[in-house]
C-alpha positions in Angstrom: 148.9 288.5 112.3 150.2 288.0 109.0 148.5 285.5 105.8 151.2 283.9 103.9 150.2 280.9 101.6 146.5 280.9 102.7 147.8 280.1 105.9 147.3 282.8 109.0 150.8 283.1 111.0 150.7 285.1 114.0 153.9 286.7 113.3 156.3 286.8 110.9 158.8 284.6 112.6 159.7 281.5 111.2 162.3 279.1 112.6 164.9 277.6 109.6 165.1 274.1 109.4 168.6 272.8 111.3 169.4 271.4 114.4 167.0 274.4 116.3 163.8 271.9 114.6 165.1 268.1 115.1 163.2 267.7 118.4 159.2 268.4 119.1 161.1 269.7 122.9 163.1 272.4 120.8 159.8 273.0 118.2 157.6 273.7 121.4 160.4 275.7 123.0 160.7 277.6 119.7 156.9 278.5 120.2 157.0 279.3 123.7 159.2 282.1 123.1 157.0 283.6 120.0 157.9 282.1 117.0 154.9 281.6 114.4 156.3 278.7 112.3 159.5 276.1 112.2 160.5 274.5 109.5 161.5 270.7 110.4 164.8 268.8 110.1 165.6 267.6 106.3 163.8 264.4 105.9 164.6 261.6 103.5 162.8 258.3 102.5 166.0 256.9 103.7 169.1 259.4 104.0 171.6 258.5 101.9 174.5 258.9 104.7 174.7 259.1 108.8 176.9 261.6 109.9 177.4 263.9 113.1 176.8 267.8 113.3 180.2 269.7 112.1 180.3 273.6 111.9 182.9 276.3 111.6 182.0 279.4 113.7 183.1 283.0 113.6 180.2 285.2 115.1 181.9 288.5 113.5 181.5 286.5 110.2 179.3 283.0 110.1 178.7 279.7 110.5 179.6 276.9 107.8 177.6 273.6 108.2 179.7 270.9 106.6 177.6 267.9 107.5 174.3 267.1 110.3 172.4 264.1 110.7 169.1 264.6 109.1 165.7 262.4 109.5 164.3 259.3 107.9 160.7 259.2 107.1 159.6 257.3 109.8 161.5 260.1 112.3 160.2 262.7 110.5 156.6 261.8 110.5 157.2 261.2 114.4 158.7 264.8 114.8 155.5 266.4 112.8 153.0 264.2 114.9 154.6 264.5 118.4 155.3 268.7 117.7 151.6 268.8 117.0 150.5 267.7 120.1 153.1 270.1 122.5 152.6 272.8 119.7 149.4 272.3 117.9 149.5 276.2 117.0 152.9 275.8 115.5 152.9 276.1 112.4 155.1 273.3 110.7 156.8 273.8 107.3 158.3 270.1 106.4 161.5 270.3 105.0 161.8 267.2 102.8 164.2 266.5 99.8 164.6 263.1 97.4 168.0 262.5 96.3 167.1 259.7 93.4 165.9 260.0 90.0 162.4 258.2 90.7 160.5 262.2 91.2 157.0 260.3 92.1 159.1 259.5 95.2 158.8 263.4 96.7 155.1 263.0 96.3 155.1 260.0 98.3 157.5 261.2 101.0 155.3 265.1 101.0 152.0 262.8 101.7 153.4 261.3 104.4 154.1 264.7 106.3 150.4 266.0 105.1 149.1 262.9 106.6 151.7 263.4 109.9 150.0 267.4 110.1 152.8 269.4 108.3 150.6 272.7 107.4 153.0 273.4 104.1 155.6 271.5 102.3 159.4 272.9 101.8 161.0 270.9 98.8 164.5 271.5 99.8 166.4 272.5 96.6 169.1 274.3 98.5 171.7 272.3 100.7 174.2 271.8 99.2 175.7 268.8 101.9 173.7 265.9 99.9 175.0 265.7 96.4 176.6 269.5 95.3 180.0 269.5 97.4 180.6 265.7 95.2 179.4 267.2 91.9 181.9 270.2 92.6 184.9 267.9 93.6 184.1 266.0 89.9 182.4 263.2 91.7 178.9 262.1 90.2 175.4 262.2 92.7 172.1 261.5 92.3 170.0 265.0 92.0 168.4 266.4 94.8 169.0 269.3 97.8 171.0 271.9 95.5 171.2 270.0 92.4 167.8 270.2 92.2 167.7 273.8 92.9 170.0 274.2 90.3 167.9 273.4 87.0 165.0 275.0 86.5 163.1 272.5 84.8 163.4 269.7 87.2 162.4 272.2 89.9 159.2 272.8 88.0 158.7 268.9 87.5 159.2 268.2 91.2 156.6 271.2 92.5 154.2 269.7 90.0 154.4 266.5 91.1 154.3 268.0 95.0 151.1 270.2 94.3 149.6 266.7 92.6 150.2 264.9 95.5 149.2 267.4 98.6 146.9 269.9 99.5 148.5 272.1 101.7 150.8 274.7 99.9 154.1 273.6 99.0 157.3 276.3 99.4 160.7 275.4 97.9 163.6 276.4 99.0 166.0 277.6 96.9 169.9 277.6 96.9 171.9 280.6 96.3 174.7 278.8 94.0 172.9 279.8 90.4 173.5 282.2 87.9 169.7 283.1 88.1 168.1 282.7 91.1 164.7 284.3 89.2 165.1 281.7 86.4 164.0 278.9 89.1 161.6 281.3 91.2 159.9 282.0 88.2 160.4 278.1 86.9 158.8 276.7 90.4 155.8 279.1 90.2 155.2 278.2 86.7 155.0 274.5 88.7 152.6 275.7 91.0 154.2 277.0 94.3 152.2 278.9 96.9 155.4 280.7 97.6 159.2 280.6 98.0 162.4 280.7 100.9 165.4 282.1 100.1 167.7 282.0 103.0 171.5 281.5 103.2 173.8 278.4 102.3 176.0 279.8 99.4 179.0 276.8 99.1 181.3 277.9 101.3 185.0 276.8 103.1 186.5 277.7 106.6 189.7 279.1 106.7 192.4 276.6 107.3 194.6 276.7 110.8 197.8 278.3 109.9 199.7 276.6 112.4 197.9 273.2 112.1 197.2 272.4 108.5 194.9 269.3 108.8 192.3 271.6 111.1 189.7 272.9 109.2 186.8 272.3 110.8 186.4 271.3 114.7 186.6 267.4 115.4 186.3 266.2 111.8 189.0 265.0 109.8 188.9 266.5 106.4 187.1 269.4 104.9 183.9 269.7 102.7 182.1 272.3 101.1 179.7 273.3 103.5 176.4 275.6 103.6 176.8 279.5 104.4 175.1 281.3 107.4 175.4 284.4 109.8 176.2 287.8 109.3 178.0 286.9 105.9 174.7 286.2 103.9 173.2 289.5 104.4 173.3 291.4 101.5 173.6 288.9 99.2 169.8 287.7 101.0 168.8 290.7 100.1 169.5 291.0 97.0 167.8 287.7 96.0 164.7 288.5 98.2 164.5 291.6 95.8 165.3 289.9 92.6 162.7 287.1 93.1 159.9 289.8 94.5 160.6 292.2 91.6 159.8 289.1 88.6 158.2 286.7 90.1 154.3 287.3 92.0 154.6 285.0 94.6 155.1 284.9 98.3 158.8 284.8 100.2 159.8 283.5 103.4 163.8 285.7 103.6 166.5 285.1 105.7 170.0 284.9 105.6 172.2 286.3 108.9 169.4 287.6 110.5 170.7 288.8 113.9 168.2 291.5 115.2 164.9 293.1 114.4 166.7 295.5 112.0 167.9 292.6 109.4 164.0 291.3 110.1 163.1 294.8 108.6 165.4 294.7 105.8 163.8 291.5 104.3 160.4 292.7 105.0 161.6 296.0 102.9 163.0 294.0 100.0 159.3 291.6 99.9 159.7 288.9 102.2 156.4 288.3 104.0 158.1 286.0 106.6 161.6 285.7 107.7 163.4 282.9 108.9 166.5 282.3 111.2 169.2 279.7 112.2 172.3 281.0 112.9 172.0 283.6 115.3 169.5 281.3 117.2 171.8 278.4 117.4 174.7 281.4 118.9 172.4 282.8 121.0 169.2 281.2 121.9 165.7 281.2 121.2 165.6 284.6 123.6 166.2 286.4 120.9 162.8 285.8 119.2 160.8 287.8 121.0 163.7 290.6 120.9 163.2 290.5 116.9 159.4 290.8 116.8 159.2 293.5 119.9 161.9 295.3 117.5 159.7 295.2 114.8 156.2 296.3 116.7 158.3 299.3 117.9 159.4 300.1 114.1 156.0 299.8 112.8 155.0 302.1 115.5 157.0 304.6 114.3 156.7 304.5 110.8 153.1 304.5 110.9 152.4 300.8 109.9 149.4 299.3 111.3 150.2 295.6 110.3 152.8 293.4 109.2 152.1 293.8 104.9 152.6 297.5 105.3 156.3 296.7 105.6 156.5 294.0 102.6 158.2 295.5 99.9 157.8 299.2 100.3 162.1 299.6 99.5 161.4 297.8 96.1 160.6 301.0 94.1 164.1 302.1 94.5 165.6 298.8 92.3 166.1 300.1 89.0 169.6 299.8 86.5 172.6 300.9 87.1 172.3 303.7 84.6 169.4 304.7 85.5 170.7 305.8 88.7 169.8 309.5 90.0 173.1 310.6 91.4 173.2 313.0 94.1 175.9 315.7 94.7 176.9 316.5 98.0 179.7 316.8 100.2 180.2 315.2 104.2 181.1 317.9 106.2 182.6 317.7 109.6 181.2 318.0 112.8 184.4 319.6 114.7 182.7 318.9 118.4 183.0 314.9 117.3 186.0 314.8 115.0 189.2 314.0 117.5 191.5 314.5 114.3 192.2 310.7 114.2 193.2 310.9 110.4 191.2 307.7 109.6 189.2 309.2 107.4 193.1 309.6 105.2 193.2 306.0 104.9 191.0 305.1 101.9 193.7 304.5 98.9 191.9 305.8 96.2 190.6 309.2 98.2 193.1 312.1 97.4 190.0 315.0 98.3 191.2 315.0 102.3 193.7 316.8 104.1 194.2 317.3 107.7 194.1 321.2 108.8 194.7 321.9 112.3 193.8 318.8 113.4 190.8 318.8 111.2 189.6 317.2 108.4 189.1 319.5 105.5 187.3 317.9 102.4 187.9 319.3 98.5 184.3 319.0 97.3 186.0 319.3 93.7 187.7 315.8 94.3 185.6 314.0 96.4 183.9 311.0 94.6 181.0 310.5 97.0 182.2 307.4 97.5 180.7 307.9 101.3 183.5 305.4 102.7 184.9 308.5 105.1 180.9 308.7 106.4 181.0 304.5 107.2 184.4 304.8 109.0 184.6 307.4 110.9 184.4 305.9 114.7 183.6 309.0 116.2 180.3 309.8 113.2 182.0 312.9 112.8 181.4 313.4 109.2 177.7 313.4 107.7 176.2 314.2 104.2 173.9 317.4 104.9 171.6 316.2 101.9 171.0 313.5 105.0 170.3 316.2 107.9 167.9 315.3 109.6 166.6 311.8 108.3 166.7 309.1 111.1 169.1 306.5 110.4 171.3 308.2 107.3 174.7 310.1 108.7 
């Protein structure tokens, strides 16, 4: 159990709001196999366009979505009401956005979803499918999804128009594509938010076909900008995640390329109270929900936790500047039982502290930089710092 927003969870797992959360079938089926909370399909007063779901996939990499068919009001107050009554533990985050200037409009679309049993609200100020990919191509759009995550001061006029029309706690969602992700964390809270989600969708392109220059993305005709998820978005979530929990005091649902219970733990380390996934669900099924959560009961286990808020931010005291960095002097050695004198460990351009000795790597501590890049590639884990000996995890 876990209390995020005034709100008891019974887990830390939420669902992301995609195709996963567009049927109350999929919601319960989201539930059944241990998830605490989904966040529903985008919903609009009216959307301002009908299209089709389009991705790019590379499971090594990500996913790109370039375009989905999201919800009207009317279907989106149906999805709420009909989930409640499969799932009535669920707990539903509505993902809502307002693409037009008239801002009372988001608290008339947010009391609608109260009223349907949403249990929060999650202003969506982060895809960047509705009116970002035109602004970037120099076409003009009407603000909302990213463009409204982009300015600061309209984030804070929509949460305070959100918080004056509901009273369940409202969560934005923020998108990645700022130059200060704080500015509109700290912005939004200054509006009233009961917390924040930070999770993915940097603007992003496929590569193109090499061989077949109009295929970018599978069965559509054309490209656009589309939003970022998968393995790509993992260290850049985590860095955000920190940023926001180090300035601003307020809650954070993280995600971005969550595949396992480890990336689950990483988020929790940085200050997320909840995480959320798409990607890897959409790849590989709702199974791996209760993979994640048994992944992190066994971590908290041996770490000594007793509860989910032990884990929240407990990596955040290392954040500090750059020059304020401690550095540590050491030397990997080689473990000659391992090492099969492959010579990749020669490869890195700027390393000239490695030679190869009868079949052996031998390492100049005088030149090595500690750059560590001879540790991360060795395929055999043949080479260790010894300043690491014996700390699970570290080689």
């Amino acid at each position: 159990m876990i209390e995020f927003a005034g709100i008891k969870f019974r887990n830390p797992f939420v669902v992301a709001s995609s195709p996963l959360t567009v049927k109350p079938f999929l919601l319960k089926r989201a539930y059944d196999f241990g998830a605490a909370a989904a966040s529903t399909k985008l919903t609009f007063i009216k959307q301002p366009f009908y299209q089709k779901l389009r991705m790019y996939h590379d499971p090594k990499v990500g996913s790109i979505v370039c375009v989905d068919r999201r919800l009207d009001l009317g279907e989106g107050v149906s999805l709420i009401e009909e989930t409640k009554k499969l799932a009535p533990d669920l707990v539903l985050f509505a993902n809502i956005t307002h693409p037009g200037e008239d801002l009372e409009s988001w608290g008339y679309l947010a009391k609608a979803m109260e009223d349907a049993g949403a249990d929060l609200i999650e202003p969506n100020f982060i895809c960047p499918n509705l009116t970002l990919t035109a602004e970037r191509l120099g076409q003009s759009g009407e603000a909302g999804g990213a463009l409204t995550g982009q300015s600061p001061n309209l984030a804070r006029e929509v949460v305070k128009i959100l918080k004056s029309a509901v009273n369940i706690p409202v969560v934005p969602k923020l998108t990645p594509n700022v130059t200060d992700i704080t500015a509109v964390a700290a912005a939004c809270a200054e509006g009233g938010a009961d917390a924040i989600t930070l999770a993915g969708a940097q603007l992003s392109l496929p590569p193109v076909d090499l061989y077949n220059l109009d295929h970018v993305y599978e069965l559509a005709e054309g490209a656009s900008f589309g939003s970022l998820g998968g393995p790509s978005c993992q260290l850049q979530g985590y860095a955000m995640v920190a940023q926001v929990a180090k300035r601003v005091d307020i809650p954070i649902v993280g995600g971005g390329g969550i595949m396992n219970w480890q990336h689950a733990a990483q988020y929790m380390l940085w200050g997320a109270q909840l995480v959320t996934a798409c990607t890897s669900l959409m790849w590989y099924g709702f199974e791996l929900i209760p993979k994640i959560l048994d992944g992190l009961e066994k971590y908290m286990g041996e770490m000594g936790f007793t509860s989910y808020e032990d884990l929240v931010g407990r990596a955040l005291y290392n954040i500090r500047p750059a020059a304020d960095l401690g550095m540590i002097q050491d030397t990997p050695v080689v473990d000659s039982e391992r090492c099969n004198g492959c010579g990749l460990c020669l490869r890195p351009a700027h390393c000239y502290a490695i030679e190869m000795k009868d079949d052996l790597p031998v390492i100049d501590s005088g030149k090595c930089l500690g750059c560590g890049i001879c540790v991360a590639i060795c395929p055999r884990k043949a080479l260790s710092f010894p300043v690491y000996a014996g700390q699970g995890g570290r080689r």
